[in-house]
VMD Tcl script that draws the C-alpha trace (Angstrom):
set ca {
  {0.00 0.00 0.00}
  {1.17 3.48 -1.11}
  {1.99 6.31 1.43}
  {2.26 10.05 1.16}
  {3.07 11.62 4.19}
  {3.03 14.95 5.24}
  {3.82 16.46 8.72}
  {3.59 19.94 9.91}
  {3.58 20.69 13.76}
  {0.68 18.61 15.21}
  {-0.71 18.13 11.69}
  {-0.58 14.74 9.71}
  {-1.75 14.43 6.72}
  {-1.89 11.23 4.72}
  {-3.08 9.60 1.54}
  {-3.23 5.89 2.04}
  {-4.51 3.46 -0.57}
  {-6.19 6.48 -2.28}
  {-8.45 7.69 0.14}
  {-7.33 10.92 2.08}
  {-7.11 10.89 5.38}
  {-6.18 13.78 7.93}
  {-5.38 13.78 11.56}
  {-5.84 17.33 13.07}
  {-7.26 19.16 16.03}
  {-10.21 20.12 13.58}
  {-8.52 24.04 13.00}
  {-8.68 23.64 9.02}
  {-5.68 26.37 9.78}
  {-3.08 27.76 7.63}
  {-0.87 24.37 8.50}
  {-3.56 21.92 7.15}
  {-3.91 24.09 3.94}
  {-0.72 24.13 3.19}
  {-0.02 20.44 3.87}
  {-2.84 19.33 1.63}
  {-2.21 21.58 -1.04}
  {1.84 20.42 -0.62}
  {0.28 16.92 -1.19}
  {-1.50 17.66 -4.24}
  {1.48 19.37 -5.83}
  {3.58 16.08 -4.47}
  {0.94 14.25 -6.08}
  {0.63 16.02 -9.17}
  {4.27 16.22 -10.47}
  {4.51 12.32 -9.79}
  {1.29 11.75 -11.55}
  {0.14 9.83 -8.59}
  {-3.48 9.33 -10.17}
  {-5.04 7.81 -6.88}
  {-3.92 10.07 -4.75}
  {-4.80 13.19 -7.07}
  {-8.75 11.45 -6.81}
  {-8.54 11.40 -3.38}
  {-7.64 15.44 -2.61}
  {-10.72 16.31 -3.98}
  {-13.86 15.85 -2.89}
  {-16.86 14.13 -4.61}
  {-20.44 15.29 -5.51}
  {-22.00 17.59 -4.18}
  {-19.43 19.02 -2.19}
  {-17.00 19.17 -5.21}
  {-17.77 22.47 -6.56}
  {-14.99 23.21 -9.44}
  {-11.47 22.54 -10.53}
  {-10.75 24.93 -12.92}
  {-7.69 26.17 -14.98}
  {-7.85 29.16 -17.38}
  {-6.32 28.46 -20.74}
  {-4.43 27.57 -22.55}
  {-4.86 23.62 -22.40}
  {-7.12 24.51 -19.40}
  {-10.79 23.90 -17.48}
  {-13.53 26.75 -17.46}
  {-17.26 26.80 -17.50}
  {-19.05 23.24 -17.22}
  {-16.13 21.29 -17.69}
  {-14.21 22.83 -14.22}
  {-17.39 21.12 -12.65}
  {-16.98 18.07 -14.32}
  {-16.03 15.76 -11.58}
  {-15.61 12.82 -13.23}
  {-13.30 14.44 -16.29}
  {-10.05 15.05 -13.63}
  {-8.52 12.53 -14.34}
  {-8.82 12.46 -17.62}
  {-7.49 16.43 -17.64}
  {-4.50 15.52 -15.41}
  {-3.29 12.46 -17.61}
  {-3.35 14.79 -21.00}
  {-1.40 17.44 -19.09}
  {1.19 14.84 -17.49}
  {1.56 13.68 -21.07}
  {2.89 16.91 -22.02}
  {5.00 17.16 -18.75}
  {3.30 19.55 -16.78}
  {4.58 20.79 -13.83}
  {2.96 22.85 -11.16}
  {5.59 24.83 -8.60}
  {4.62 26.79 -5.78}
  {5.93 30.52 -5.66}
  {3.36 31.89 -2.75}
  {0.83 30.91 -0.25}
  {-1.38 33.40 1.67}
  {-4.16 31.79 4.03}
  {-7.17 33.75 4.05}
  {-9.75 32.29 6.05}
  {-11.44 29.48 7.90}
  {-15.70 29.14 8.47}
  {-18.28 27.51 8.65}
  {-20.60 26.14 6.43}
  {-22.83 23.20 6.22}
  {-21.66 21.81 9.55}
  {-18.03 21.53 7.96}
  {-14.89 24.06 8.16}
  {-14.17 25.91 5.41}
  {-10.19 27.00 4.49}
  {-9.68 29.51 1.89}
  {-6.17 29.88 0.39}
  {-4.67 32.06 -2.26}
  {-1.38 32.23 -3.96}
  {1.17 32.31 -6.51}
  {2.16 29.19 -8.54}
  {4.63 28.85 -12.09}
  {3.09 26.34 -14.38}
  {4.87 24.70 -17.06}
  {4.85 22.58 -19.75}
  {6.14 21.25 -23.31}
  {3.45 23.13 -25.02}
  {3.09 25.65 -22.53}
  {6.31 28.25 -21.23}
  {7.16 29.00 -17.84}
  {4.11 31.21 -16.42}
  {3.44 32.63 -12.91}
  {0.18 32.26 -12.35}
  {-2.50 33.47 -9.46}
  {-4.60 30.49 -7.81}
  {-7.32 30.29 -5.24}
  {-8.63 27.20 -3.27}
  {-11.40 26.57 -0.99}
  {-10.73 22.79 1.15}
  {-13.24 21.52 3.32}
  {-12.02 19.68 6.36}
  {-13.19 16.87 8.42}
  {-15.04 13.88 8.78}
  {-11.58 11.97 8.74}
  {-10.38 13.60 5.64}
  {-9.54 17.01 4.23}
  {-10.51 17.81 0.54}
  {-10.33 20.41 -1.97}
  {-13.58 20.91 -3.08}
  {-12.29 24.48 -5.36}
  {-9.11 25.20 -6.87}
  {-8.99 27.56 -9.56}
  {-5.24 27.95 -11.33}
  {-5.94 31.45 -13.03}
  {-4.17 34.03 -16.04}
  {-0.82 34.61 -16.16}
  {0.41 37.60 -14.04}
}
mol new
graphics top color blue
foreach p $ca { graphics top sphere $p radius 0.5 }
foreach p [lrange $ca 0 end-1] q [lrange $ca 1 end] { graphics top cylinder $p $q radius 0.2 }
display resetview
């Protein structure tokens, strides 16, 4: 059975077998965000499929995962749940590469009985059909239940 393990301070965060699991106090803090978004970048420049499927969260708390173009996700198809994987093995296949520049924490709330982190940042995305960019993100992750998932992250224009 695969492991991906991240620590940071009291927080452990772990995909295992391809369903995300987190261990926290329940603070959906600045630390958990930036674990689990650390895990998906892990993730996505090894192509780790499984583990990609299991940072995000399912209907109907899944809202988007979008990416503006070129080679990207907008409108119905960032809603598309079932398409990610589909998106991320077309974008590994033309060597993609996602590298975090900056990470601001925004927020944490409440909604729907769960806690809500918002994140924002900076990220330089890359590829053989696609030059070095710096590009703006923003992320929504909803935490608990035994498992902390994205359920937005939007990759946006260049800047």
């Amino acid at each position: 059975m695969r492991r991906i393990a991240v620590v940071v301070a009291a927080l452990s965060f772990c995909v295992v077998g391809g369903e995300a699991r987190a261990t926290t106090l329940g603070s959906c803090d600045a630390a958990e965000a930036r674990a689990v978004l650390n895990a998906y970048l892990v993730a996505f420049k090894r192509g780790q499929y499984t583990d990609l499927q299991a940072l995000f969260a399912t209907k109907p708390e899944f809202l988007w995962y979008a990416v503006s173009p070129p080679f990207g996700r907008t409108g119905e198809r960032a809603k598309n749940r079932l398409a990610l994987l589909s998106y991320w093995r077309a974008r590994h296949a033309k060597r993609e590469t996602l590298n975090l520049v900056r990470f601001n924490f925004a927020s944490t709330q409440e909604r729907d009985g769960a806690l809500l982190a918002n994140f924002n940042g900076q990220i330089i995305r890359k590829a053989n059909d696609l030059p070095s960019e710096h590009r703006g993100f923003k992320a929504t992750l909803r935490c608990g239940a035994g498992a902390t998932q994205f359920i937005v992250l939007s990759i946006g224009t260049k800047i």
